[in-house]
C-alpha positions as CSV (number, residue, x, y, z in Angstrom):
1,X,0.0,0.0,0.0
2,X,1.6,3.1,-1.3
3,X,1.7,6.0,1.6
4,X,1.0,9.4,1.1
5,X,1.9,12.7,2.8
6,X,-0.5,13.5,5.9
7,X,-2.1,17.2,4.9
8,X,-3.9,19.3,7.0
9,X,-6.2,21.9,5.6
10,X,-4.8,21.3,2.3
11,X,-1.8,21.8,3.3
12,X,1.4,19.8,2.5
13,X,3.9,20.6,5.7
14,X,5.1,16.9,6.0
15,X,5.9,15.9,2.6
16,X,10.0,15.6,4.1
17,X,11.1,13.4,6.9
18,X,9.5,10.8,8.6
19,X,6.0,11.2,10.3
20,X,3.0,8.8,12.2
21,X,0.2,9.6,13.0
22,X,-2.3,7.5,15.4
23,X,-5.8,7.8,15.9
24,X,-7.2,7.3,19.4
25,X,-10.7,5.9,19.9
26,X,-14.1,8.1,19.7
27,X,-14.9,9.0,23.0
28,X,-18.4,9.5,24.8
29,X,-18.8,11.2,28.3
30,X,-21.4,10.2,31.0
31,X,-22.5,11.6,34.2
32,X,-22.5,9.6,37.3
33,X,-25.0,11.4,39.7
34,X,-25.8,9.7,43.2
35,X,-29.2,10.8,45.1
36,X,-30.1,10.7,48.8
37,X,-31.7,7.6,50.0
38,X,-31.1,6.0,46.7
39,X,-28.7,2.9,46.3
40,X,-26.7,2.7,43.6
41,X,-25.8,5.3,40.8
42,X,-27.6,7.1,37.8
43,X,-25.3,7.0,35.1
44,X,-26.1,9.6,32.4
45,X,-25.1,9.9,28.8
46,X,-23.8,13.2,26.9
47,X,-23.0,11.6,24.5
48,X,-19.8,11.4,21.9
49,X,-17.0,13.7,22.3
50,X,-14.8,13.5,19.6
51,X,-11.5,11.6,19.6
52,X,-7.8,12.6,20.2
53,X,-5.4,11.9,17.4
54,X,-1.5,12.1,18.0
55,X,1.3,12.5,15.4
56,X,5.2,13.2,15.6
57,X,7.9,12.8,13.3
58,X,10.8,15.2,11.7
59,X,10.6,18.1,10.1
60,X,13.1,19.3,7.3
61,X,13.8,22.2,5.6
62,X,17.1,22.9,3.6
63,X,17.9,25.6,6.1
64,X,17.1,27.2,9.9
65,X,15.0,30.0,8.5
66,X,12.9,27.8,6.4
67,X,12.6,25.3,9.1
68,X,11.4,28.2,11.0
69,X,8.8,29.2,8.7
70,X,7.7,25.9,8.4
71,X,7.2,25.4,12.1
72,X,5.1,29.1,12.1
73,X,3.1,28.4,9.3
74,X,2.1,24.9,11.4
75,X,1.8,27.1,14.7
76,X,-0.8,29.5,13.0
77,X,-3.5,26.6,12.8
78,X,-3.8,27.2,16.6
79,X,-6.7,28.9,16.2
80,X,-9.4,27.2,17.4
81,X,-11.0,26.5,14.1
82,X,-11.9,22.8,13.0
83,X,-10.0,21.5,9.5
84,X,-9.6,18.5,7.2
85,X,-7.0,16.1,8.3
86,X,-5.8,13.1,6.0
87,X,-3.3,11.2,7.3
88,X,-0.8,8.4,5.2
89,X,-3.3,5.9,4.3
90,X,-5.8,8.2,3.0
91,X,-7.9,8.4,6.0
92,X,-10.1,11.3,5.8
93,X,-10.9,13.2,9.3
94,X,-13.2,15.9,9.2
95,X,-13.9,18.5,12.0
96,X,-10.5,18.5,13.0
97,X,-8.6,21.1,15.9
98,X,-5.0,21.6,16.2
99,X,-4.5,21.8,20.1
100,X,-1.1,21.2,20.4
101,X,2.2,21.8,18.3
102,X,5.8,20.9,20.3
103,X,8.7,21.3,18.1
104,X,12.4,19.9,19.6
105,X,15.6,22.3,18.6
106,X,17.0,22.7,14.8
107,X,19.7,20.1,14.4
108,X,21.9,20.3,11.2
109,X,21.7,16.5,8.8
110,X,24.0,17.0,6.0
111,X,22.7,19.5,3.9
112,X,19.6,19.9,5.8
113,X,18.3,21.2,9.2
114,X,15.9,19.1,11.1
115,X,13.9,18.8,14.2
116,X,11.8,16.2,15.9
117,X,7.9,17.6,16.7
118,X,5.0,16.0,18.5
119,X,1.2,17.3,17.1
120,X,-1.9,16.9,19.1
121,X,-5.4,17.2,16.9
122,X,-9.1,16.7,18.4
123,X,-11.7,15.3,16.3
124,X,-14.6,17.3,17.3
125,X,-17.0,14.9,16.0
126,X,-17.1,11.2,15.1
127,X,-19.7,9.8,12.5
C-alpha cells in the first residue's frame, strides 16, 4: 500500500522526513450522579466527544530559517478553528482542531536542518 503525505487543511507541511500519526478511539462522556436515600448510581449519557489523534515525526527544511517558517506556518493553525486532516493511508478526518504543536531544537543532517515535533489534533465529531 503506497503511503501518502498526511495534509492538514490542504496543506502539505510533512511531505519531508518521517511522520506517524495514530488515531485514538471516539470518545463518549457520561455523568454519574448519586441521590439521597437511593442505592446505587444514575449514570447519564452526553453523548460522543470526539477523539484525540497524535502525530510526531521530523521536520526538514534545507535551512534554519525555512525550518522556522515551516514550524510558524504549522503554529498559526492554533486557532481554534476545526480543518480537514488526511493522514498516510488516506484516512479522511473531518472537523478537526489543532490543540497542540511541540517542536524539539534545529539540528543540522547534511545539507539539511531538522527537528523532531510531536502534534496533538481533536476530532470534534465522530460519524
Amino acid at each position: 500500500m503506497k503511503r501518502q503525505t498526511i495534509t492538514f487543511n490542504g496543506q502539505r507541511f510533512f511531505e519531508r522526513g518521517r511522520h506517524r500519526m495514530v488515531a485514538g478511539s471516539p470518545e463518549r462522556r457520561t455523568m454519574d450522579q448519586t441521590a439521597a436515600g437511593v442505592d446505587g448510581v444514575l449514570g447519564v449519557d452526553l453523548g460522543g466527544c470526539g477523539r484525540t489523534l497524535t502525530q510526531d515525526g521530523v521536520l526538514v527544511a534545507v535551512d534554519n530559517e525555512a525550518l522556522a517558517d515551516l514550524v510558524t506556518r504549522i503554529e498559526s493553525y492554533i486557532d481554534g478553528l476545526a480543518y480537514r486532516l488526511i493522514d498516510e493511508r488516506g484516512v479522511v478526518y473531518d472537523n478537526v482542531r489543532l490543540v497542540r504543536f511541540d517542536a524539539q531544537p534545529a539540528v543540522s543532517s547534511g545539507r539539511l536542518v531538522c527537528c523532531r515535533y510531536r502534534i496533538e489534533y481533536r476530532q470534534l465529531s465522530v460519524e
